[in-house]
C-alpha positions in Angstrom: 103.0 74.7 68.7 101.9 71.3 69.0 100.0 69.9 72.4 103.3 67.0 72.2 105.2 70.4 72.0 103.6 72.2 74.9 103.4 69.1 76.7 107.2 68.6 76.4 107.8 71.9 77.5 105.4 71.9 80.6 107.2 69.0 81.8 110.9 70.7 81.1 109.6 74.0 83.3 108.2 71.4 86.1 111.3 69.8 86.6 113.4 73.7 86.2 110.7 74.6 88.8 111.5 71.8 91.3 115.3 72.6 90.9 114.7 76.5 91.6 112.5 75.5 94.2 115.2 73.3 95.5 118.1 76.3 95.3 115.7 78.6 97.4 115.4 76.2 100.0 118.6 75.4 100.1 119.6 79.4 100.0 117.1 80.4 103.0 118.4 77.6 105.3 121.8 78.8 105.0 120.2 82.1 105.2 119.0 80.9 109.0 122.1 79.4 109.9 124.3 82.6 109.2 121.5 84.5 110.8 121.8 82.1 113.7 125.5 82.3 114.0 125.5 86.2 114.0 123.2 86.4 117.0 124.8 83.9 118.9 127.9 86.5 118.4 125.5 89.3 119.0 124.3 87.4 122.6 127.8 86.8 123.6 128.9 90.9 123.1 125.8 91.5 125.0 127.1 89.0 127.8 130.3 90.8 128.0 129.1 94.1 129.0 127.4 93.1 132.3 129.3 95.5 134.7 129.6 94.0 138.6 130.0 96.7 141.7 132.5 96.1 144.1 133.3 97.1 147.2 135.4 100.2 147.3 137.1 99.4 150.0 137.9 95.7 148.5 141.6 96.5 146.8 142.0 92.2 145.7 138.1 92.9 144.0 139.5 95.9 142.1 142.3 94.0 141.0 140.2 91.2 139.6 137.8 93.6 138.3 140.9 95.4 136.1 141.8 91.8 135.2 138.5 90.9 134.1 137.9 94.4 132.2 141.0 93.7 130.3 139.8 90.0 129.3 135.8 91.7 128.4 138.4 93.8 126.2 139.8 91.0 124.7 137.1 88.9 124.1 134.9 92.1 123.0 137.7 92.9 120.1 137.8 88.7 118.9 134.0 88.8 119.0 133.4 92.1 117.1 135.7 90.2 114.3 134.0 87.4 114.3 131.0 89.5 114.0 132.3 91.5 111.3 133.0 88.2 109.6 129.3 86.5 109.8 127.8 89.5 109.2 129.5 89.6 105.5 128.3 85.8 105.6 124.9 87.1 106.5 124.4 89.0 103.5 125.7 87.3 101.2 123.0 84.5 102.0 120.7 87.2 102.3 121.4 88.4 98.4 121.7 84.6 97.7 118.1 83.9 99.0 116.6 86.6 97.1 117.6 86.0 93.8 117.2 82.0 94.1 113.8 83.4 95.7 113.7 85.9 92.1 114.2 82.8 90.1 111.7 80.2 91.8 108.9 83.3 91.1 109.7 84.1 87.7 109.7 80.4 86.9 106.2 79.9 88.7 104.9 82.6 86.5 106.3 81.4 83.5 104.6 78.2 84.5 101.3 79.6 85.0 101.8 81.6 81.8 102.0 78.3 79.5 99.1 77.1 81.2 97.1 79.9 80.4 97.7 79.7 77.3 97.6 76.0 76.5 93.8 76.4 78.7 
């Protein structure tokens, strides 16, 4: 190949490389925003299951407290789906970011590649 040749396809593989570099940056940030969303969910199941005593002579605080273990049920079944539902989110960004991640590498060492052999 001619130096005009290599020099034409360094530049193409730069600008590939910015674009891959771009993808995995743009893959691991949505990566930390699903991550983000499923621990919020995580955090709020964990706030659910706080138990509270009461006394057992207190027959209105047992009635609130079988109200409010019926709504911890509730809430408990709607966050578990919404879990459910970020976690699938979760990895597929996490399967995203590693092959964007795959790509931007392999492209690096093609890079460094043709430079070793145009030096």
């Amino acid at each position: 190949m001619t130096d005009r040749t290599m020099t034409e396809k360094a530049r193409k593989l730069a600008a590939l490389r910015s674009l891959t570099t771009a993808a995995r940056e743009a893959r691991l940030a949505e990566l930390r925003r699903a991550a983000a969303a499923r621990d919020a969910t995580l955090a709020m199941l964990a706030r659910i299951d706080r138990r509270s005593m009461v006394d057992p002579g207190d027959i209105a605080a047992h009635c609130a407290q079988a109200l409010y273990a019926q709504w911890q049920q509730n809430q408990r079944r709607h966050l578990n789906l919404r879990l459910a539902r970020e976690t699938a989110i979760w990895l597929a960004a996490k399967e995203e970011a590693a092959r964007a991640f795959g790509r931007d590498e392999v492209l690096g060492k093609l890079i460094e590649r043709a430079g070793a052999r145009k030096g």
